[in-house]
C-alpha positions as a Markdown table, in Angstrom:
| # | Residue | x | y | z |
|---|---|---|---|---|
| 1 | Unk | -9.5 | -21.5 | 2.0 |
| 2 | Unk | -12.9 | -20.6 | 3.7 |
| 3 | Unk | -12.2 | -23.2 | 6.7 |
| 4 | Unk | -9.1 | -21.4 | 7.6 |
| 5 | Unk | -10.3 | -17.8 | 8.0 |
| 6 | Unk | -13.0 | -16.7 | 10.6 |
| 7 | Unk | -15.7 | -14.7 | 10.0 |
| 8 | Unk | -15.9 | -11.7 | 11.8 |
| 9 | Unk | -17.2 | -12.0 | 15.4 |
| 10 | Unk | -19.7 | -9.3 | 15.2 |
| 11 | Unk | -20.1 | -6.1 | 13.7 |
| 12 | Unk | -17.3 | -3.4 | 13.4 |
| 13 | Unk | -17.8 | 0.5 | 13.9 |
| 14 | Unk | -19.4 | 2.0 | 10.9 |
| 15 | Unk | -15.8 | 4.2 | 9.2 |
| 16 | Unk | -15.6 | 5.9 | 6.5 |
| 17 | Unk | -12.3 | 4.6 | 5.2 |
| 18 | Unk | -11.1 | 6.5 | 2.3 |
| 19 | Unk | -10.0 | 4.3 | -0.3 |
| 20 | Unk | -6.2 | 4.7 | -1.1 |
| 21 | Unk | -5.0 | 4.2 | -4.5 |
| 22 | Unk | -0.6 | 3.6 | -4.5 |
| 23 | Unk | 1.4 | 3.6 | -7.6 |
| 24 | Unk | 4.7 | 1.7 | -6.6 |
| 25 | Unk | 7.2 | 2.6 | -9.9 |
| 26 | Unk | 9.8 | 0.3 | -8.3 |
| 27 | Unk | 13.4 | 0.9 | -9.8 |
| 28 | Unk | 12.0 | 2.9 | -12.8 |
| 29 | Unk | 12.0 | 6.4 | -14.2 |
| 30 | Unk | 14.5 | 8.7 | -13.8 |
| 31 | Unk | 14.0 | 12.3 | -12.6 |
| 32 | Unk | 12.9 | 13.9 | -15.7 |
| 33 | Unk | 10.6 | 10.7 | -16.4 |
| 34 | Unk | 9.3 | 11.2 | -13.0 |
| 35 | Unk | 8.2 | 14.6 | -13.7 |
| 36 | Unk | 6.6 | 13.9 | -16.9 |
| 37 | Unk | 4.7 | 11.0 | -15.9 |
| 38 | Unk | 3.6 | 13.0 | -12.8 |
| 39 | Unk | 2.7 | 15.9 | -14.8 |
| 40 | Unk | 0.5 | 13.8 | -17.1 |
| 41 | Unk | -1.0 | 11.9 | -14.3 |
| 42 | Unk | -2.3 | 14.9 | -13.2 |
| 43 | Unk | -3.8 | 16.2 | -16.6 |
| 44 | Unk | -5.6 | 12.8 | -16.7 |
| 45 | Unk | -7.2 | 13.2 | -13.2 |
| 46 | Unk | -8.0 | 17.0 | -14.2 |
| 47 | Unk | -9.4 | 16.2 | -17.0 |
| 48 | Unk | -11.6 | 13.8 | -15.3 |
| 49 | Unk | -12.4 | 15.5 | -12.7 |
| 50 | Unk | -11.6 | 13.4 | -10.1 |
| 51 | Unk | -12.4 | 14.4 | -6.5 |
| 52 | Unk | -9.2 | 13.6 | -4.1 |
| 53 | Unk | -11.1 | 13.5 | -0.9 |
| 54 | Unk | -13.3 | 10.7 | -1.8 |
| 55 | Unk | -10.3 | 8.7 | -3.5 |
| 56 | Unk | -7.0 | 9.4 | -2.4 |
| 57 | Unk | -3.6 | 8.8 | -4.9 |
| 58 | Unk | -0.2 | 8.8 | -4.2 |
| 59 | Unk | 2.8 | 7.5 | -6.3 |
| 60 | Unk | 6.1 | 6.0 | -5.0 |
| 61 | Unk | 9.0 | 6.7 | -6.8 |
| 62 | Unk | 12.9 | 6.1 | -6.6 |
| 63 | Unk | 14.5 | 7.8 | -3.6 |
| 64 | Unk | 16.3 | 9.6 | -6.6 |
| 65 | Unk | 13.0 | 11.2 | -8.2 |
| 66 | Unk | 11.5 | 12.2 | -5.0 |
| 67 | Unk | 12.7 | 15.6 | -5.0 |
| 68 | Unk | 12.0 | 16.4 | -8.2 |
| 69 | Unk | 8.3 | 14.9 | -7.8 |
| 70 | Unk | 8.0 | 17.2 | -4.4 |
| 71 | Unk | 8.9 | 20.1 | -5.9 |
| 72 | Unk | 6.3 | 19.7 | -8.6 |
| 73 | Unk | 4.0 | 18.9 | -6.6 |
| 74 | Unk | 4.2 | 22.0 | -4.6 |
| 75 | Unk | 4.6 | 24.3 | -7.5 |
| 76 | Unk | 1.5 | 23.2 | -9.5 |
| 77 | Unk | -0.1 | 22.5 | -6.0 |
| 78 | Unk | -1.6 | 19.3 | -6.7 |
| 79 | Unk | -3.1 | 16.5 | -4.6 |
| 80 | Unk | -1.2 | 13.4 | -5.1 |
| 81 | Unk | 0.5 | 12.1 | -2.2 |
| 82 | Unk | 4.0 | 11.2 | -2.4 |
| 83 | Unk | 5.9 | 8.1 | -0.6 |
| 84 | Unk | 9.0 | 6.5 | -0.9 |
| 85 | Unk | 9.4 | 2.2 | -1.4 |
| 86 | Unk | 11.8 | 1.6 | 1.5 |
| 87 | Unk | 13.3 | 3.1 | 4.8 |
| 88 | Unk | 16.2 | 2.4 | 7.1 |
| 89 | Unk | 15.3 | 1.6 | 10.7 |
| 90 | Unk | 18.2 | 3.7 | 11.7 |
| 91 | Unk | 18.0 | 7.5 | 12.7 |
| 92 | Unk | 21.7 | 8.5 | 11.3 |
| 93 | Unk | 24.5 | 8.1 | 11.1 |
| 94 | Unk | 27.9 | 5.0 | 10.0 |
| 95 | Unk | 24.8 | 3.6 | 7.8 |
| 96 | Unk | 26.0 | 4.3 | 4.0 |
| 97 | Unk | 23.2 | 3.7 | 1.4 |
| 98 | Unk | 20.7 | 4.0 | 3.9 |
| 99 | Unk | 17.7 | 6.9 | 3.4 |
| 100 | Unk | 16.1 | 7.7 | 7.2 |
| 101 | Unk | 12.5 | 8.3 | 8.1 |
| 102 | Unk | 13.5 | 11.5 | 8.9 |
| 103 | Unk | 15.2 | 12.4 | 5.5 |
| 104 | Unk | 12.0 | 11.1 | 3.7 |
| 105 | Unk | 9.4 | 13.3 | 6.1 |
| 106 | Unk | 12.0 | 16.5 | 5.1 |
| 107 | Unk | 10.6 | 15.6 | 1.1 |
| 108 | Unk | 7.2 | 15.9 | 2.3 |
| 109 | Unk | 6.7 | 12.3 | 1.9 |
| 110 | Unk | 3.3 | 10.9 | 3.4 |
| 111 | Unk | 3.7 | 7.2 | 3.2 |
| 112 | Unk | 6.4 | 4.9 | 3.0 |
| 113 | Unk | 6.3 | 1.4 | 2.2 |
| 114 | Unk | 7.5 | -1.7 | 4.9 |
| 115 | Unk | 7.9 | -5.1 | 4.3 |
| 116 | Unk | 7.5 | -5.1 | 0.5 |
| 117 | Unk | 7.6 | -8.9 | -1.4 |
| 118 | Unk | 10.4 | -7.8 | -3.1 |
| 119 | Unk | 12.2 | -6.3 | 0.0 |
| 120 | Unk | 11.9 | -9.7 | 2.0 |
| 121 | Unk | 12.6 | -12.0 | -0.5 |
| 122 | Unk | 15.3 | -9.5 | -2.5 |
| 123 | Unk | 17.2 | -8.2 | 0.3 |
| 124 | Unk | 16.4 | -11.1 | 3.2 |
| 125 | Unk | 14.4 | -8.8 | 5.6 |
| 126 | Unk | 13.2 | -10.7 | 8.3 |
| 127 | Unk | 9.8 | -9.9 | 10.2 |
| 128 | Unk | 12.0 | -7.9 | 13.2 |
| 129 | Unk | 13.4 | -5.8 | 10.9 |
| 130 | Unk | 10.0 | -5.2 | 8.9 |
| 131 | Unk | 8.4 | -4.1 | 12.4 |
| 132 | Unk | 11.6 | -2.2 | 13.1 |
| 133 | Unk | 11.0 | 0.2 | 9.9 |
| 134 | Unk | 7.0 | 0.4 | 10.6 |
| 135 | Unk | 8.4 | 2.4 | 14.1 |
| 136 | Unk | 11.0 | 4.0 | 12.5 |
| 137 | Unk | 8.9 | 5.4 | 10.0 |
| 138 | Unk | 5.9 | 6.2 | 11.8 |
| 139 | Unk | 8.4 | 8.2 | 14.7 |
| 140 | Unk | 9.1 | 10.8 | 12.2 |
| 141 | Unk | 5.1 | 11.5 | 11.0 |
| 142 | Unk | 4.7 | 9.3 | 7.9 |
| 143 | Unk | 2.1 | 6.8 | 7.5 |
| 144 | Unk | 4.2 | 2.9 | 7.1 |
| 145 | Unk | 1.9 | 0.9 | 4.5 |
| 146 | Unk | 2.6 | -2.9 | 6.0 |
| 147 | Unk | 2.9 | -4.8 | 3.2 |
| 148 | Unk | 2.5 | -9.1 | 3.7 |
| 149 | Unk | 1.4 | -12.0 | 1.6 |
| 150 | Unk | 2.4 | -15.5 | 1.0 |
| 151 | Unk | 4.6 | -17.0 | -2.1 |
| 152 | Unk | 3.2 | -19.7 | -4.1 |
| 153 | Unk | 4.9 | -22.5 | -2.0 |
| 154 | Unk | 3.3 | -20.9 | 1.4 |
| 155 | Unk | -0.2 | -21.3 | 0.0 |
| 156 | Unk | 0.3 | -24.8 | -0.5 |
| 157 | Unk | 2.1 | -25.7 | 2.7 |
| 158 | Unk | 0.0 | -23.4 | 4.9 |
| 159 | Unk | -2.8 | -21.3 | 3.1 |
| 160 | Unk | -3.8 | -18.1 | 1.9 |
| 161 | Unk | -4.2 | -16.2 | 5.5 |
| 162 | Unk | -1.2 | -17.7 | 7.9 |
| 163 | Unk | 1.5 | -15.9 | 6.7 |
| 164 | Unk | 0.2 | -12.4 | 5.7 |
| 165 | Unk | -1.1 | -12.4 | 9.5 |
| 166 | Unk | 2.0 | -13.2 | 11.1 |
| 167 | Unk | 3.6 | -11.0 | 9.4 |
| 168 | Unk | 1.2 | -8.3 | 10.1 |
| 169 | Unk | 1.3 | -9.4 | 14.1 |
| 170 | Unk | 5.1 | -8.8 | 14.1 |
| 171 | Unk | 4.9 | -5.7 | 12.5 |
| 172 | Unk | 2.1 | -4.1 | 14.2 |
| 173 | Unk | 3.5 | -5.4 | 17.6 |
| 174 | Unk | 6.6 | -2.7 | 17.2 |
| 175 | Unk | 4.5 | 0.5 | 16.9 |
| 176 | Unk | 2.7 | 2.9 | 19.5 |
| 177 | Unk | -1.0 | 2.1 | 20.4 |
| 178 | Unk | -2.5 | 5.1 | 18.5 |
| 179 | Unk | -0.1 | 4.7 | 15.6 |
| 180 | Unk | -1.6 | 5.0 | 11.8 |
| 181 | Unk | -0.8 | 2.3 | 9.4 |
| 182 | Unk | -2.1 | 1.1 | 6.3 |
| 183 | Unk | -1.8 | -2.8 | 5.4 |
| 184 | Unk | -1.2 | -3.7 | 2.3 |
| 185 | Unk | -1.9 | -7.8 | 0.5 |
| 186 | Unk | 0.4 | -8.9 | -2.0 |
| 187 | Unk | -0.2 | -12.3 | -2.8 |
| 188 | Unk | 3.8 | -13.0 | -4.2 |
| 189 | Unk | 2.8 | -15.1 | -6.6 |
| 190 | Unk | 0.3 | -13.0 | -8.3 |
| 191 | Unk | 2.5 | -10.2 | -8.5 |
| 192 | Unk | 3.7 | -9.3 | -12.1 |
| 193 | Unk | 2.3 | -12.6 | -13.2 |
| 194 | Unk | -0.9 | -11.7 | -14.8 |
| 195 | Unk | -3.0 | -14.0 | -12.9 |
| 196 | Unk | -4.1 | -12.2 | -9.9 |
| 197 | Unk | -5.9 | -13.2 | -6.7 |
| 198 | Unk | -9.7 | -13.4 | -7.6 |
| 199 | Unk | -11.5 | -10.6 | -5.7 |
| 200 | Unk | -13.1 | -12.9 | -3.6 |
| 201 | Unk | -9.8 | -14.5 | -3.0 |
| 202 | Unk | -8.3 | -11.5 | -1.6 |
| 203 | Unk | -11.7 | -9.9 | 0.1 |
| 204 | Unk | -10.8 | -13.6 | 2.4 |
| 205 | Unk | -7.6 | -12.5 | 3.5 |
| 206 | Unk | -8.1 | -8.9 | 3.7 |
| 207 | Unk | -11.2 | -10.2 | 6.3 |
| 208 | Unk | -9.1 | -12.0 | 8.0 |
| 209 | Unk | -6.1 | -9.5 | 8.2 |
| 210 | Unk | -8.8 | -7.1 | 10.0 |
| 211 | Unk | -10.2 | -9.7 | 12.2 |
| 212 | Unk | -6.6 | -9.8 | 13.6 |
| 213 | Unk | -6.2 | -6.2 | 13.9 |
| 214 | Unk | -9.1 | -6.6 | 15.8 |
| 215 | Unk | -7.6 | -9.0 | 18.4 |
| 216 | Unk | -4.4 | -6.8 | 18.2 |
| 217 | Unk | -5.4 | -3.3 | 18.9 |
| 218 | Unk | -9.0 | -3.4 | 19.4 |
| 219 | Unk | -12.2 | -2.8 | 17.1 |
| 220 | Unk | -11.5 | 1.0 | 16.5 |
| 221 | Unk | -8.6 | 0.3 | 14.9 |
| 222 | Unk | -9.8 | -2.2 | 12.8 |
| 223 | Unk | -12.8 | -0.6 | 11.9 |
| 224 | Unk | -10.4 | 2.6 | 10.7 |
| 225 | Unk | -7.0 | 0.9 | 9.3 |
| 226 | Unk | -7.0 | 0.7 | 5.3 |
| 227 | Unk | -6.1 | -3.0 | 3.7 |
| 228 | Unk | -5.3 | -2.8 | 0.1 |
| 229 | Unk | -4.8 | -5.4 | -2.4 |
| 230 | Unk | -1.8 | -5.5 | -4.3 |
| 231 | Unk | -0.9 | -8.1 | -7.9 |
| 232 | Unk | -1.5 | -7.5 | -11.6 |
| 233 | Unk | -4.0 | -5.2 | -10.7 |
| 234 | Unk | -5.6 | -3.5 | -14.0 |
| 235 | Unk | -8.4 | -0.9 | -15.0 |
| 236 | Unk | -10.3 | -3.9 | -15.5 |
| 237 | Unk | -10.1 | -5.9 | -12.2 |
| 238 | Unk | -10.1 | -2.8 | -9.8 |
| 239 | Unk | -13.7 | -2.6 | -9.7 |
| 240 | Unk | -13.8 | -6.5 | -8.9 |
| 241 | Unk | -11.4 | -5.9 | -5.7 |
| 242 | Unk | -13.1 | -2.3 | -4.4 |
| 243 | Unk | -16.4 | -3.9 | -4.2 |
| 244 | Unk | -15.5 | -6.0 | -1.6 |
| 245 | Unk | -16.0 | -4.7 | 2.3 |
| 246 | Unk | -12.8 | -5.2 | 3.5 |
| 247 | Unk | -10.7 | -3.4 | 0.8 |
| 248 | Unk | -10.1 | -0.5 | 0.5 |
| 249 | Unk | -7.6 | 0.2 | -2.3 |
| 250 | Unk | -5.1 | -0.8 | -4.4 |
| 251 | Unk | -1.2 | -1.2 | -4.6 |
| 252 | Unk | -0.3 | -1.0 | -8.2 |
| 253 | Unk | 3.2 | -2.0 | -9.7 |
| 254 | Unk | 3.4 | -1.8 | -13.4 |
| 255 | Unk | 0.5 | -0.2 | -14.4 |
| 256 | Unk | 0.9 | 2.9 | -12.3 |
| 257 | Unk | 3.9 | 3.6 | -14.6 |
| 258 | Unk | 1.4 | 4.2 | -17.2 |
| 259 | Unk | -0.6 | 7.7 | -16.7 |
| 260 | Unk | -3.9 | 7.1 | -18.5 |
| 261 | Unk | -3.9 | 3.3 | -16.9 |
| 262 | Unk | -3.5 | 4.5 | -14.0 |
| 263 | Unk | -6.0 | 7.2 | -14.1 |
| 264 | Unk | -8.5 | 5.4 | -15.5 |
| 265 | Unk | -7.9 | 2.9 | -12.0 |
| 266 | Unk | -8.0 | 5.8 | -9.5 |
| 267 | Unk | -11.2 | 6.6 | -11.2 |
| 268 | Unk | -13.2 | 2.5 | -10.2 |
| 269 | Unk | -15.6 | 4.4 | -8.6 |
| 270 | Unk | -16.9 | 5.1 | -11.9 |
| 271 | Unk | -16.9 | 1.0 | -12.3 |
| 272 | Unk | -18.5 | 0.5 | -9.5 |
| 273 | Unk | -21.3 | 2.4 | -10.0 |
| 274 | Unk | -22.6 | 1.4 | -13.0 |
| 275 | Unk | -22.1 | -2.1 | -12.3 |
């Protein structure tokens, strides 16, 4: 794995990247659910005083919960973030089903997933239309999370890094010089599986995903843009993964459905400290 992926040609600018912690509930919860789960969240966070501007949180619902997790969010004023899981390429119109980068931005939503595991392999979307929904989204204000990673079969047949960068080259080559993106690594085959990329696994990758922004839009935006890691990640391997120089957060799946699980993973730094 080392022999494939570069080390970094010479120091980037020093950042301060704010790590990013992303709850993706996939097709779960309904409204009411949403609510609750946001409303304990919150409690959790409160409780332990958690400071928002040094780690940031937002949760992804169902398009069908994100009004009802706006509106809460605006009536108790708190500081989690809201995205949505998927967007259509298209503006408006003769697209039924579709949800538009516009409609999201109207809910107040900051991020939006692209390119999800589950949305290439699931639904067949290719690398053009990946790129296609990165512009669309980041048009209409919201932040695209890039999301790339190789299945099982790819690491075998061409390694850990090959894949995750061409899809991050195809993506980022559709958006505006001085657009904001976040890129997130899902290794497929650790997601949901319980065996997750070691940290040092993924701190490869996530190296050699920046060294590529490098080449593709210069050192400033490498030094700035956010990778997260994303599989079976737990309030006991987040630590592991945000100790490493090249990561700066976290996609979680199932264990962002759970408030205190999730709290206690938006609070690592607490992990990281004492270790």
């Amino acid at each position: 794995m080392n022999d494939q992926i570069p080390e970094l040609k010479e120091p980037l600018p020093l950042v301060n990247r704010i790590p990013l912690i992303a709850g993706n509930w996939k097709m779960n919860l309904d409204h009411l659910q949403a609510i609750a789960l946001v409303q304990k969240l919150s409690w959790s966070l409160k409780d332990a005083r958690h400071n928002f501007g040094e780690v940031e949180v937002a949760v992804f619902p169902p398009f069908t919960d994100l009004r009802s997790v706006q509106t809460l969010l605006a009536a108790d004023k708190l500081a989690l973030k809201l995205g949505a899981q998927d967007v259509s390429p298209q503006q408006a119109g003769a697209y039924t089903g579709d949800i538009s980068a516009e409609m999201l931005a109207k809910l107040d939503s900051a991020y939006v997933l692209v390119g999800h595991s589950e949305r290439r392999h699931g639904h067949s979307e290719s690398d053009e239309l990946v790129g296609e929904k990165a512009r669309a989204a980041q048009a209409a204000g919201l932040v695209p999370v890039i999301c790339v990673g190789e299945t099982a079969e790819d690491l075998e047949t061409h390694g850990a890094a090959a894949i995750p960068l061409a899809q991050l080259a195809a993506a980022v080559a559709k958006l505006p010089a001085d657009a904001e993106f976040v890129v997130a690594y899902e290794p497929v085959w650790a997601i949901g599986s319980g065996e997750p990329a070691t940290s040092e696994q993924a701190e490869e990758v996530a190296r050699a995903l920046r060294e590529s922004l490098r080449d593709l839009r210069g050192d400033d935006v490498a030094a700035a843009t956010r990778v997260l890691y994303g599989g079976s990640v737990t309030s006991q391997n987040i630590a592991s993964y945000l100790r490493q120089p090249n990561i700066d957060g976290a996609l979680v799946g199932g264990a962002s459905l759970k408030a205190d699980e999730f709290s206690r993973i938006v609070q690592f730094k607490k992990h990281v400290t004492a270790a």
